[in-house]
N, C-alpha and C positions, 0 to 999 in steps of 0.2 A: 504494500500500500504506500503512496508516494502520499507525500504532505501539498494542502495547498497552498499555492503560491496565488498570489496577490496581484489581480492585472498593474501590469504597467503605468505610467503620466499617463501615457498613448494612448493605451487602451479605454484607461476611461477618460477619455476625451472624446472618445470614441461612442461611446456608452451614451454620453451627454448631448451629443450631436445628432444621433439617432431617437432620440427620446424625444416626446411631446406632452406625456401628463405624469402628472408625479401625483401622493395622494399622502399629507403628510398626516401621520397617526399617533395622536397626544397634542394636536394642536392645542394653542393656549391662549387665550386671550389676555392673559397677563405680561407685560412687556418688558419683566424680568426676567423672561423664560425665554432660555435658548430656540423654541420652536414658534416662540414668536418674532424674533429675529429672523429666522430662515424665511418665516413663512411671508414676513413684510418684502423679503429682499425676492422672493420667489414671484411674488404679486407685483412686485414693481412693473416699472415701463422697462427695464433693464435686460428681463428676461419673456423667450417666449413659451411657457411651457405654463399648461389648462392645469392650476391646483383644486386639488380636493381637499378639504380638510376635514377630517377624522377625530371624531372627541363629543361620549354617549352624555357629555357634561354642558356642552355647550350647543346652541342651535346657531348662532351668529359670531364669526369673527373679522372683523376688517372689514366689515361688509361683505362676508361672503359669508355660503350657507354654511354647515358643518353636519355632514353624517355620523349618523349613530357610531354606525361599523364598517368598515372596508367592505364588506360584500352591499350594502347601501350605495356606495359609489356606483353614477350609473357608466362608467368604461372600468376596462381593467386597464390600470395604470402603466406605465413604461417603469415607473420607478415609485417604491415606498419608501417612505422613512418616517423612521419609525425613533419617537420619543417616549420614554419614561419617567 
């Protein structure tokens, strides 16, 4: 059994370039929380990629809606991230 290895700069450049929806889960409305960071800088004009936001606590953040749970989200994502 071989260990894994961790793509590349490259590859996840790669990763990011091909992707269009992320769906981040722990979102937070609180603007001490790392996931509220990401999730401002994700929603910006900055970036073009369709957020989901994920949190059975919250209906609204940033003005956007927020799903219960990941299977709520109506696409499957390109990419999750996932906050605790």
């Amino acid at each position: 059994m071989s260990a894994w290895v961790p793509p590349s700069a490259s590859a996840r450049a790669a990763i990011l370039a091909r992707s269009r929806t992320i769906a981040v889960v722990g979102a937070s409305s609180n603007p001490s929380r790392a996931s509220n960071f990401v999730i401002t800088y994700l929603l910006s004009s900055s970036t073009d990629f369709d957020v989901f936001l994920v949190n059975p606590r919250e209906s609204e953040i940033l003005g956007e809606p927020v799903y219960a749970s990941l299977a709520d989200v109506p696409v499957v994502p390109d990419i999750v991230d996932v906050f605790r």
